[in-house]
C-alpha positions as CSV (number, residue, x, y, z in Angstrom):
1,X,13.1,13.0,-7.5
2,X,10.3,15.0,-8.5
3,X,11.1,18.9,-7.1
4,X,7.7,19.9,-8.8
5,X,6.6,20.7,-5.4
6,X,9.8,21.9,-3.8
7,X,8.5,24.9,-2.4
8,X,5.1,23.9,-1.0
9,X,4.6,24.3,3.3
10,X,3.5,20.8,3.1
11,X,2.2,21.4,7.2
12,X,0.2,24.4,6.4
13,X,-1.1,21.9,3.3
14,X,-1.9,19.4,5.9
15,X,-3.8,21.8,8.5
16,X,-5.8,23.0,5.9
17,X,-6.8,19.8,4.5
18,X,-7.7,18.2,7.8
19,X,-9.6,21.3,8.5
20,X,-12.3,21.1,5.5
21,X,-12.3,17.5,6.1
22,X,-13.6,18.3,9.9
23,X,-16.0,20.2,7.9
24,X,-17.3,17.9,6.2
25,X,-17.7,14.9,8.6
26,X,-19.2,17.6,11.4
27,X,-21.7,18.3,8.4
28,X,-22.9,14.6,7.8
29,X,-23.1,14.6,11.6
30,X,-25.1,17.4,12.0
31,X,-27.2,16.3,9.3
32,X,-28.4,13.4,11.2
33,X,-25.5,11.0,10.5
34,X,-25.0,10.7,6.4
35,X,-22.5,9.6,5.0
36,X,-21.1,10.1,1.3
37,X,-22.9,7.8,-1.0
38,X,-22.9,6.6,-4.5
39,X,-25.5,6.9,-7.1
40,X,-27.0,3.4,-6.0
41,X,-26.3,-0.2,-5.3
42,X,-24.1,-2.0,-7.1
43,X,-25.0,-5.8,-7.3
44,X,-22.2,-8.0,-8.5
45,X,-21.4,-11.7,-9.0
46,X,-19.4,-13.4,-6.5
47,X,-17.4,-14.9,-8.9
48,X,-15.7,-11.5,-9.3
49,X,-14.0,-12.8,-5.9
50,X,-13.9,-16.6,-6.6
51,X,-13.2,-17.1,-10.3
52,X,-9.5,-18.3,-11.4
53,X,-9.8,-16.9,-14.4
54,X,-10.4,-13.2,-13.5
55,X,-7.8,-13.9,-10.3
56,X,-5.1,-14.9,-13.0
57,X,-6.2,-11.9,-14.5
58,X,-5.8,-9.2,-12.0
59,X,-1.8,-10.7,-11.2
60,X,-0.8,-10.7,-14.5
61,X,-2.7,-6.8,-15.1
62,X,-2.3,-5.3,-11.6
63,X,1.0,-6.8,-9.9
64,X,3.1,-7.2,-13.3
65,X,2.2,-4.8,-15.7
66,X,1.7,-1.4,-13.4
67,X,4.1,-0.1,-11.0
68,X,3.2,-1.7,-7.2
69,X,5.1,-0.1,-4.1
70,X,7.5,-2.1,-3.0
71,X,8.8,0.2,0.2
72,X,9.1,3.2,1.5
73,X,12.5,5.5,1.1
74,X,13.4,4.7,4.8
75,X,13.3,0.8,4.5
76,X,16.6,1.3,2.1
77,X,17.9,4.5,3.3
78,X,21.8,4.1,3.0
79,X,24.1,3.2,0.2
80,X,24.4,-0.7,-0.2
81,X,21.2,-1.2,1.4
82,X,19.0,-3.5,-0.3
83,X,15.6,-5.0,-0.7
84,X,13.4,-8.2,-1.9
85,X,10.6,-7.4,-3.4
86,X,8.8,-11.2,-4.4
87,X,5.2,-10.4,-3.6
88,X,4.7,-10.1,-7.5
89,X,5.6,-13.6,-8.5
90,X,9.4,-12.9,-10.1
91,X,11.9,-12.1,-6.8
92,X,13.3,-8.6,-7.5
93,X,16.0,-6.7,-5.6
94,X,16.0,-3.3,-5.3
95,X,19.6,-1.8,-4.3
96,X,20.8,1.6,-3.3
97,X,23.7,2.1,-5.1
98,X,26.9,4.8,-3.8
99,X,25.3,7.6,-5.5
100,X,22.4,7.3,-3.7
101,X,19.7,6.6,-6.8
102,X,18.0,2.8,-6.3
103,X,18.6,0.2,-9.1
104,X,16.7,-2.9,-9.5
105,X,17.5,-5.8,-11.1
106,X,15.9,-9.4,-11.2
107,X,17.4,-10.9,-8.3
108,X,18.8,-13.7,-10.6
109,X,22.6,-14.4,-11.4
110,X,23.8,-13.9,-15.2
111,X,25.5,-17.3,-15.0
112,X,23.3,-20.0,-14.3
113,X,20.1,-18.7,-12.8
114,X,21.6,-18.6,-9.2
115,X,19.7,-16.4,-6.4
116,X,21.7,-13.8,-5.5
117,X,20.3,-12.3,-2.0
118,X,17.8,-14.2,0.2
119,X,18.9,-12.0,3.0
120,X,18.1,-7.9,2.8
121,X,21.4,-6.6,4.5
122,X,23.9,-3.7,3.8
123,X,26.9,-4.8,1.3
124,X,29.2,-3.4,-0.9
125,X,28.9,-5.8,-3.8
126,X,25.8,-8.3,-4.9
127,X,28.0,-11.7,-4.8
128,X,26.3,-15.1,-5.6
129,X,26.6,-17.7,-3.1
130,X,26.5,-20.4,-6.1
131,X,29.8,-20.1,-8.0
132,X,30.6,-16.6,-6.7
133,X,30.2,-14.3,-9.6
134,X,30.0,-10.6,-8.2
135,X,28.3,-7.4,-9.5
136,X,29.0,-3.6,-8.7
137,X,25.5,-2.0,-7.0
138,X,24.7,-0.9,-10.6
139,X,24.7,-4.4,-11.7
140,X,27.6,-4.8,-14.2
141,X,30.0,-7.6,-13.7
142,X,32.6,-7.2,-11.5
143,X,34.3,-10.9,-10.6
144,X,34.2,-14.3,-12.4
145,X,36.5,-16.9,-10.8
146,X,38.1,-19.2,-13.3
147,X,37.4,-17.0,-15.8
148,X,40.1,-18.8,-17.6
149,X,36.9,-21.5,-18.4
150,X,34.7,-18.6,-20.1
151,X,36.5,-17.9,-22.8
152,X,34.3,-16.1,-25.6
153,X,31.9,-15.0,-23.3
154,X,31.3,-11.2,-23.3
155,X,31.0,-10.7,-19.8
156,X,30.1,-7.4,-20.8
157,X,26.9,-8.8,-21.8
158,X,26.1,-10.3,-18.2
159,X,25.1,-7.8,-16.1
160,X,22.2,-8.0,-14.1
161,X,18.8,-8.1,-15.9
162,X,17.2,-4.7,-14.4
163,X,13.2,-4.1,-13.8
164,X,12.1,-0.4,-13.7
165,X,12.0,1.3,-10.1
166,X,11.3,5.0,-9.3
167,X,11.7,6.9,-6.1
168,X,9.2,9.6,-5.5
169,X,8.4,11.3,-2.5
170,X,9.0,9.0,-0.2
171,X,7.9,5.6,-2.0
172,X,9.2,3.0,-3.9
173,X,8.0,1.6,-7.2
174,X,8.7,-1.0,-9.0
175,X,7.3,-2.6,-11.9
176,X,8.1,-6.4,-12.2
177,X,8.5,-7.0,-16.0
178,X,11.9,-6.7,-17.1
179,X,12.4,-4.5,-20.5
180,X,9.7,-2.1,-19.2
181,X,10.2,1.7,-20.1
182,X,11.2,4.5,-17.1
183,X,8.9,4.6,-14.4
184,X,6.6,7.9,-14.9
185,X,5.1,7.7,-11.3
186,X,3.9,11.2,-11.5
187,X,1.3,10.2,-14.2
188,X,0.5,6.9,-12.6
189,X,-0.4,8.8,-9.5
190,X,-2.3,12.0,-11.4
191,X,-4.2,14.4,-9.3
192,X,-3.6,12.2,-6.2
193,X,0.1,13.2,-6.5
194,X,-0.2,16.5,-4.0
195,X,-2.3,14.3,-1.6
196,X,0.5,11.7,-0.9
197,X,3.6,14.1,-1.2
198,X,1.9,16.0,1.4
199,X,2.8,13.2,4.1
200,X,6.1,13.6,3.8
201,X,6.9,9.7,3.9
202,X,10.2,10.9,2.7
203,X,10.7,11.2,6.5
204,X,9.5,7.8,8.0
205,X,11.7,5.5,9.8
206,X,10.7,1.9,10.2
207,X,9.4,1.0,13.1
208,X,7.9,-2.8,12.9
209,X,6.9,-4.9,10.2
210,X,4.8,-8.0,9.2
211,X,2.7,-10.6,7.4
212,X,-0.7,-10.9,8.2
213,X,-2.6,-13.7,5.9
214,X,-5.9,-13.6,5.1
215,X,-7.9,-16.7,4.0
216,X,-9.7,-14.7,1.0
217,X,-9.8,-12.9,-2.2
218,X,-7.7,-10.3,-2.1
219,X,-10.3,-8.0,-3.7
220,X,-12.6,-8.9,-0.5
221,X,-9.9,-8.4,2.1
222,X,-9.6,-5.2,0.9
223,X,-12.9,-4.5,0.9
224,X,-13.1,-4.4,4.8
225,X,-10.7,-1.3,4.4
226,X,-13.1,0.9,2.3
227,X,-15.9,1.6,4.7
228,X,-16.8,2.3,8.5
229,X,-20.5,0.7,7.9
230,X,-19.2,-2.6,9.8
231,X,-17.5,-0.7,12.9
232,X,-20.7,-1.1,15.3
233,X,-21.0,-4.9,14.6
234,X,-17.8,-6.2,13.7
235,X,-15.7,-3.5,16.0
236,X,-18.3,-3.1,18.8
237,X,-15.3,-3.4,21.5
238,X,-12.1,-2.2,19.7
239,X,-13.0,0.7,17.3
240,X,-16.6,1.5,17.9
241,X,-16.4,3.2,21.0
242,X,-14.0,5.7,19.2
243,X,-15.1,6.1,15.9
244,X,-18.8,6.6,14.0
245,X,-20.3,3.8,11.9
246,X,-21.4,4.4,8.5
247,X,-20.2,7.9,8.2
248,X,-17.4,8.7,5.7
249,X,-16.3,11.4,3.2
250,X,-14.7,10.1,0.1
251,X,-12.6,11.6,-2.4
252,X,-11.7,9.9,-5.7
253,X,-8.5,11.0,-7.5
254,X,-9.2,8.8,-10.6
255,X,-8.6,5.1,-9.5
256,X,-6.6,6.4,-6.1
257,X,-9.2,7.5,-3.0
258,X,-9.3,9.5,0.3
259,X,-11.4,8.4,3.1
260,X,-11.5,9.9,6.8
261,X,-14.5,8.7,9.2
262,X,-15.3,11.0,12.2
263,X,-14.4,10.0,15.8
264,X,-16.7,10.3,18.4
265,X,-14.8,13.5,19.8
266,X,-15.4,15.2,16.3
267,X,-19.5,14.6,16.2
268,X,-19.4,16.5,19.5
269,X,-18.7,19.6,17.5
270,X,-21.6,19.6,15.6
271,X,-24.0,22.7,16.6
272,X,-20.8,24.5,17.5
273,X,-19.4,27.8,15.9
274,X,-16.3,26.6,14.0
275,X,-14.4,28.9,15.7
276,X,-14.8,26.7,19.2
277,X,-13.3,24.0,17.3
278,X,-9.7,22.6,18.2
279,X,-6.7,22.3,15.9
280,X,-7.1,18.6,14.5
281,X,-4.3,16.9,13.8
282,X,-4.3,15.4,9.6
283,X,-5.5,11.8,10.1
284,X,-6.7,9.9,6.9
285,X,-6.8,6.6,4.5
286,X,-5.3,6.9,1.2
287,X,-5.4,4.3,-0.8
288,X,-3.1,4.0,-4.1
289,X,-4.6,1.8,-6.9
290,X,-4.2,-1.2,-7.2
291,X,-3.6,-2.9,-3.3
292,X,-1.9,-0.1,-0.5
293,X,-3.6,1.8,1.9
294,X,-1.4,4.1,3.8
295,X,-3.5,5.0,7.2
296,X,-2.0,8.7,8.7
297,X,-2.7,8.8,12.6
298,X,-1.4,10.3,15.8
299,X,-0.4,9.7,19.4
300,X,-0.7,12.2,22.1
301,X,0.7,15.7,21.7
302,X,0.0,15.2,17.9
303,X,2.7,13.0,17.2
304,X,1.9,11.4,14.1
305,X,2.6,8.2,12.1
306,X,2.2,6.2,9.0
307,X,1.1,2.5,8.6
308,X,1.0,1.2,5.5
309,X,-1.3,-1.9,4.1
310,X,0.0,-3.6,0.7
311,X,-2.5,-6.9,-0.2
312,X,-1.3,-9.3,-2.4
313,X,-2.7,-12.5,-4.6
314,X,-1.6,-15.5,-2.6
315,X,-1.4,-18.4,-4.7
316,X,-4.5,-19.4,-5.0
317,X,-7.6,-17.2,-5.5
318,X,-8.4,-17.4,-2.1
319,X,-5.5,-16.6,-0.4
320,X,-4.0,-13.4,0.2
321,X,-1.1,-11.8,2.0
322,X,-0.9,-8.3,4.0
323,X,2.4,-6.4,4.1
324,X,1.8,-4.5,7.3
325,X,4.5,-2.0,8.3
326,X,4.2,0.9,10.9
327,X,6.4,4.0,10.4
328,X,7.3,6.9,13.1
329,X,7.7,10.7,11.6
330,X,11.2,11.3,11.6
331,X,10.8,15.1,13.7
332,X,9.2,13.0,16.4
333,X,11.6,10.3,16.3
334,X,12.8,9.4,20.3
335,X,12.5,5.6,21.9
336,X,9.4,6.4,23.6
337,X,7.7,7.2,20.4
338,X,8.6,4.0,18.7
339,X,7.2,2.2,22.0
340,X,3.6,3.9,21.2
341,X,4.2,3.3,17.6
342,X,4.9,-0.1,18.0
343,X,2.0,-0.5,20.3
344,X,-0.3,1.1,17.5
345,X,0.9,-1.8,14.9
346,X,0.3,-4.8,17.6
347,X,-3.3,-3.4,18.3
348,X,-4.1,-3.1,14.6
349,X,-2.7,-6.2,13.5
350,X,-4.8,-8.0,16.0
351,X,-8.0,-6.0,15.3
352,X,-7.4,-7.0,11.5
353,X,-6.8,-10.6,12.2
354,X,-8.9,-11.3,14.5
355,X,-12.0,-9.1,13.7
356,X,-11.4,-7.9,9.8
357,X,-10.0,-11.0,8.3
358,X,-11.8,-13.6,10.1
359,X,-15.2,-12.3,8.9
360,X,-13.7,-11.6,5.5
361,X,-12.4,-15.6,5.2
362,X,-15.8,-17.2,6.3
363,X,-17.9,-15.1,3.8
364,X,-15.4,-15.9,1.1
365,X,-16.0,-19.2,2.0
366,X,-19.7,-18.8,1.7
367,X,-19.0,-17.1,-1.7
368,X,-16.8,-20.2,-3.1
369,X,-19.8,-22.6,-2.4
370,X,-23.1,-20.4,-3.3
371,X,-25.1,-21.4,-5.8
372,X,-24.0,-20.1,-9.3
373,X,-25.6,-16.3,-9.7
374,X,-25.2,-15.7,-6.5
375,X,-24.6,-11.6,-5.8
376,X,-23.1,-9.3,-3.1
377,X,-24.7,-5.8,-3.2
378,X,-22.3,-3.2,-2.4
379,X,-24.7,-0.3,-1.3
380,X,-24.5,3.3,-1.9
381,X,-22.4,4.0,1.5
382,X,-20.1,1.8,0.2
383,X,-19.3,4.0,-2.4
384,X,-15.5,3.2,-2.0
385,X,-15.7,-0.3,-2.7
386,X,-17.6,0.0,-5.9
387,X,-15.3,2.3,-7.5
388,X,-12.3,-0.2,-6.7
389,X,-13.9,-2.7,-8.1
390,X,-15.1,-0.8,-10.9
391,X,-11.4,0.2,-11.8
392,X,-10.5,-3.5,-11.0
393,X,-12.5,-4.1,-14.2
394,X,-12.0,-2.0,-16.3
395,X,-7.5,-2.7,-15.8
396,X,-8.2,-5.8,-16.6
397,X,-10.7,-5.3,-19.5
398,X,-13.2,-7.8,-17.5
399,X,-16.7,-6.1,-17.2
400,X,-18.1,-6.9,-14.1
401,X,-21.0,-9.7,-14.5
């Protein structure tokens, strides 16, 4: 663990942040209801969402050779706890070994290719249900009945092929290419390190989890996470009548991004001295490059949580596949708080499914059939989505056409 910022008041952090933010929003409000914007349009081919080529592409850059998060700390808090991590293409598990540091290992037996785990519970050694060969949490070989038939193997040599993981604030990375060098998640997250160690996700418990599919690109499903300029239209019932439409401030931290939009109780503070203006509670999206948004919210009495959005490449180049999970703060932890927490996933989840990720599977369905040259203009207020895909392109050393 990174102790770099051992000593920071992450709250006070946190209070202060929210409070520019609030600044800022009340200022596009005022201003007649701006928004931050990019420099112009950005016209791009919709083959940048349709073409197998650049979709083989972006797995093989973005999900293989850069570390992905996999979890959070409290999805494998206790020793012997373990995860599967196969969203990447190569299953992966991801133990918590007795003295408490994660190993991960392809989730592979060293005799004959056998799975080890299809199930992600507590045990005390990884044993394949195959032949039975058994390995210590840290992967070496521990039991090989008839060993008697082995003879001239160096066991010694069959211990479990590890992958690089790293633990850091809260989150866990992996990188799912075996033979990789120590995970320097510090540098992958640059100046948007402060930003997510300031959540404190070291402290969320796991409240519900899911898989919500998507009938798209994952480039364009995560488009509909990036802006607030479709909430009047697409959210006129569900999240219109308590947040703004096409007003956003945007921070990029290289090829991460911070985006808050202003509820309709926060453009009521407009013409007001600042001093008249309530505590507000730290509420924003953060997305980490290349596919997780992490969205911070509260409940009443300010009791906050954390749901986290990872999109994956489905199989083909339009399909994709949503890791939703929903997390309660762990000094608000109580039975009645997971209720509203759950609650908060279910209303979300249908919201994206029925709202975000229909309309985002019938326009990529428009986009697989147009005519060839056929472009999408991302606009200036949708300056989020043209740096993402700008960065998209450049990882994977594909201009944009």
């Amino acid at each position: 663990m990174n102790d770099a910022y051992a000593a920071v008041d992450w709250k006070a952090r946190r209070r202060a942040v929210a409070a520019e933010l609030v600044r800022r929003m009340v200022a596009h409000v005022a201003a007649g209801g701006t928004t931050d914007m990019a420099d112009q349009p950005l016209p791009i081919d919709a083959s940048v969402y349709t073409d197998a080529g650049r979709f083989a592409a972006e797995k093989r850059a973005l999900f293989r050779d850069r570390p992905v998060l996999a979890c959070l700390s409290g999805d494998i808090p206790q020793p012997g706890d373990t995860r599967l991590f196969e969203e990447s293409g190569a299953s992966i598990l991801i133990v918590r070994a007795q003295d408490g540091r994660l190993n991960a290992f392809l989730n592979m037996c060293t005799h004959r290719g056998g799975r080890l785990v299809t199930e992600a519970v507590r045990r005390p050694v990884i044993s394949c249900p195959f032949h039975a060969w058994s390995f210590t949490l840290d992967g070496a070989l521990k039991g090989v009945p008839g060993r008697e038939g082995f003879e001239g193997i160096a066991f010694a040599e069959r211990e479990l092929v590890r992958v690089p993981v790293a633990e850091w604030h809260g989150m866990v990375f992996v990188q799912p290419t075996p033979g990789r060098e120590v995970l320097d998640i510090a540098a992958h997250l640059g100046r948007f390190g402060p930003e997510l160690a300031q959540l404190e996700l070291g402290n969320a418990l796991p409240v519900k989890s899911g898989v919500l599919p998507a009938a798209a690109n994952w480039k364009y499903a995560m488009d509909t996470y990036g802006e607030s300029y479709h909430f009047a239209a697409l959210h006129r019932e569900t999240l219109a009548p308590y947040f703004t439409s096409n007003i956003g401030c945007y921070e990029a931290f290289d090829r991460h991004y911070r985006l808050v939009f202003p509820s309709k109780a926060q453009t009521l503070l407009a013409g007001r001295p600042e001093s008249e203006w309530p505590e507000e509670e730290y509420s924003a999206l953060h997305f980490v490059f290349p596919n997780t948004m992490f969205f911070i919210g509260s409940v009443g009495g300010g009791r906050t949580y954390t749901q986290v959005f990872r999109l994956f490449p489905g199989p083909s180049v339009g399909e994709t596949r949503v890791h939703f999970a929903v997390y309660a703060q762990r000094e608000h932890d109580s039975p009645e708080h997971r209720a509203e927490v759950e609650q908060a996933y279910d209303a979300t989840a249908h919201v994206v499914q029925t709202e975000d990720f229909t309309a985002a599977s019938r326009a990529w369905a428009n986009l697989a059939t147009a005519p060839a040259g056929f472009r999408v203009v991302l606009g200036r207020n949708e300056i989020a989505l043209q740096d993402f895909q700008r960065n998209v392109a450049r990882a994977i050393e594909m201009p944009l056409p």
